[in-house]
C-alpha positions as CSV (number, residue, x, y, z in Angstrom):
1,X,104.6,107.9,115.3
2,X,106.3,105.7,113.0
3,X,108.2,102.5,114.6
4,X,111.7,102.9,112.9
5,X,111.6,98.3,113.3
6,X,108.3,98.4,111.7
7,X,109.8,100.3,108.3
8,X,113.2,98.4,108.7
9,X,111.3,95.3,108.9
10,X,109.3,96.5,105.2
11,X,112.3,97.7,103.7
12,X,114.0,94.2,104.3
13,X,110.8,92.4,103.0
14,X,110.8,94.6,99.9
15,X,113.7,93.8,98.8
16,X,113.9,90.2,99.5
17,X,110.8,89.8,97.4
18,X,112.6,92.1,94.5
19,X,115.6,90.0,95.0
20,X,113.8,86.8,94.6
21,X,111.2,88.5,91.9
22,X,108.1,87.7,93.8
23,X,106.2,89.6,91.4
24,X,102.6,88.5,93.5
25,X,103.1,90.2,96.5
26,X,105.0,93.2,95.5
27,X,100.8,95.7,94.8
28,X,101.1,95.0,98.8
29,X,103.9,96.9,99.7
30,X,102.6,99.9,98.2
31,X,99.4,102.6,98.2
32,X,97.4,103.3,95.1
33,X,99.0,106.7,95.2
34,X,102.5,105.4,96.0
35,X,105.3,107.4,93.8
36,X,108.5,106.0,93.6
37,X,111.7,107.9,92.6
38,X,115.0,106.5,92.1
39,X,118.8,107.9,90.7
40,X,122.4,107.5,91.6
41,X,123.9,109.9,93.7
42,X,125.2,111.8,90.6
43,X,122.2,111.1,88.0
44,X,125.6,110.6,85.8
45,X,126.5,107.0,86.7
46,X,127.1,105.1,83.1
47,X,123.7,102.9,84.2
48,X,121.4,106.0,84.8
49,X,119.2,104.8,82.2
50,X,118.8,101.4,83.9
51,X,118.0,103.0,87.4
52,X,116.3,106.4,86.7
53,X,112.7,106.1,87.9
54,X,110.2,108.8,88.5
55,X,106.6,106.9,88.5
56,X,103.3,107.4,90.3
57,X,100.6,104.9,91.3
58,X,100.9,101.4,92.4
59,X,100.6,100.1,88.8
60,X,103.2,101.9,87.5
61,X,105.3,101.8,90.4
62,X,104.9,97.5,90.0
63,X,105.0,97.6,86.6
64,X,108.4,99.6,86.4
65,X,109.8,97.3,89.5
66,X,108.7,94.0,87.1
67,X,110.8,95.3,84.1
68,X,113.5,96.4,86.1
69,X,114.0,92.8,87.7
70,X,113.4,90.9,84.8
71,X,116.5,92.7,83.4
72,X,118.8,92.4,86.6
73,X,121.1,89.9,87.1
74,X,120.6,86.8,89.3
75,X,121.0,85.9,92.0
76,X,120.6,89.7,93.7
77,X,121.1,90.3,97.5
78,X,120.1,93.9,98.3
79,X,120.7,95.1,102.1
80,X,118.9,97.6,103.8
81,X,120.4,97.8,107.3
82,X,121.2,101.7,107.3
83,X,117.6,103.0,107.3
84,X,117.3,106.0,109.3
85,X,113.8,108.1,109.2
86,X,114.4,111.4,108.8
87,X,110.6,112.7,108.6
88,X,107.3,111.2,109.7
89,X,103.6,112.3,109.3
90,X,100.4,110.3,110.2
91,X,100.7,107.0,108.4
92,X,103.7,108.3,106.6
93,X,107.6,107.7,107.1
């Protein structure tokens, strides 16, 4: 079973490290067969092209996250306090 603290605790990590664009430690927060997917609510927002993401493998997934910092604004302070785990599989959350 996945600890939900465990996954709130590497959400908050994540995004403190994207926040403060801590490009070194960023391959460790993901598999080699990681895919990472990301739109607004709508997928019509006027900065969809900024946020649309639909990438597979840790190299692409870090390589996608390093351009898309390096073209945010500073400073950033992201939140991730409403996690809630809605499926879970061996290793998996």
């Amino acid at each position: 079973m996945i600890d939900l603290a465990a996954v709130q605790n590497l959400l908050a990590g994540w995004w403190f490290d994207y926040d403060q664009a801590n490009f070194a430690v960023w391959p460790g927060y993901f598999t080699a067969d990681t895919h990472f997917g990301c739109h607004s609510d709508s997928g019509r927002a006027p900065y969809e092209d900024f946020i649309r993401a639909d990438v597979t493998g840790r190299d692409e997934v870090v390589a996608w996250h390093v351009d898309h910092r390096n073209n945010s604004p500073y400073p950033l302070r992201h939140n991730s306090t409403n996690v809630h785990v809605t499926a879970s599989r061996p290793g998996e959350a």
